[in-house]
C-alpha atoms as one frame of an Amber mdcrd trajectory, in Angstrom:
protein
  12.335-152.391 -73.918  10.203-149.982 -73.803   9.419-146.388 -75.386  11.640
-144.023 -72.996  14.320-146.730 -72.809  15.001-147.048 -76.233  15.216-142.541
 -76.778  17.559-143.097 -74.251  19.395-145.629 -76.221  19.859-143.290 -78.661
  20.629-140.267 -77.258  23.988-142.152 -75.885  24.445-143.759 -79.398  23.963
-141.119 -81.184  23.768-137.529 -79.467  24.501-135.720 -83.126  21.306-137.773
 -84.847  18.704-136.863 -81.855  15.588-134.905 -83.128  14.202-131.945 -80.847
  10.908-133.800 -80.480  13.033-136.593 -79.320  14.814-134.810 -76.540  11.541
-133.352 -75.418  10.107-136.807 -75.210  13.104-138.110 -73.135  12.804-135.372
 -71.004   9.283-135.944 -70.045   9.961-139.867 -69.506  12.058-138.779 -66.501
   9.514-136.489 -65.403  10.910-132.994 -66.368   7.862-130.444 -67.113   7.994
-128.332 -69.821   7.964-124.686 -68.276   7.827-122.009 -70.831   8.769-121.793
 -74.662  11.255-118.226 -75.083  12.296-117.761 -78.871  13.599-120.731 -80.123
  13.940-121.630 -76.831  12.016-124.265 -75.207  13.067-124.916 -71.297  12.141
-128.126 -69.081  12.744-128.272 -65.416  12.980-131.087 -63.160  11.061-130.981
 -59.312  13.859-132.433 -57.556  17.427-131.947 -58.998  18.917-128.761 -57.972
  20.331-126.368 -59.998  23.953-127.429 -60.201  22.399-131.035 -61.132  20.801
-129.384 -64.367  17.497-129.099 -62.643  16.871-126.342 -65.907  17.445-127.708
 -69.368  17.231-125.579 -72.444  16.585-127.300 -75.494  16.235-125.363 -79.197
  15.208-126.873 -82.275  18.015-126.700 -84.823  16.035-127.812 -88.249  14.346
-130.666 -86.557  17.334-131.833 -84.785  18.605-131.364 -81.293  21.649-129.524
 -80.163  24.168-132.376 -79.459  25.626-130.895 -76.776  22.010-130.253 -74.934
  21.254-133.999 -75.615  24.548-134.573 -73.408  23.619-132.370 -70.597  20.157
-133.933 -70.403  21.970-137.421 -70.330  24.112-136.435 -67.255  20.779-135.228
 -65.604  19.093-138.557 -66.516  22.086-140.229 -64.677  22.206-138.452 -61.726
  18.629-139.126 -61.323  18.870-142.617 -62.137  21.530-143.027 -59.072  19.370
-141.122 -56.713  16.212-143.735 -57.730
């Protein structure tokens, strides 16, 4: 198992214990590119979903943690990508 498949292990496991560097990491396994950092604010977008599919994600760094909720929309992105693969 490698690096990207176990983050992605946890995110589903354990979406309220996911650090921000974490979620940036996973994003970037499934090729999202890290666009522009706004505030506390830090937004990844994805070349081939559209925008209904999440193609933006907005992820903020709660005290070294990620916003549970933002590590679920990522998931659903990761899975619609994963079906279109």
């Amino acid at each position: 198992m490698n690096k990207c498949d176990k983050l992605l292990e946890k995110a589903k496991n354990s979406p309220n214990n996911f650090s921000f560097d974490e979620i940036c990491q996973l994003a970037e396994c499934y090729d999202f590119i890290f666009q522009r950092k706004s505030g506390s604010h830090t937004i990844y977008e994805h070349p081939i979903l559209k925008i209904e599919q999440n193609r933006l994600m907005n992820f903020q760094n709660f005290k070294g943690k990620a916003k549970p909720y933002q590590v679920r929309q990522l998931l659903k992105a990761i899975s619609i990508l994963r079906n279109e693969q």
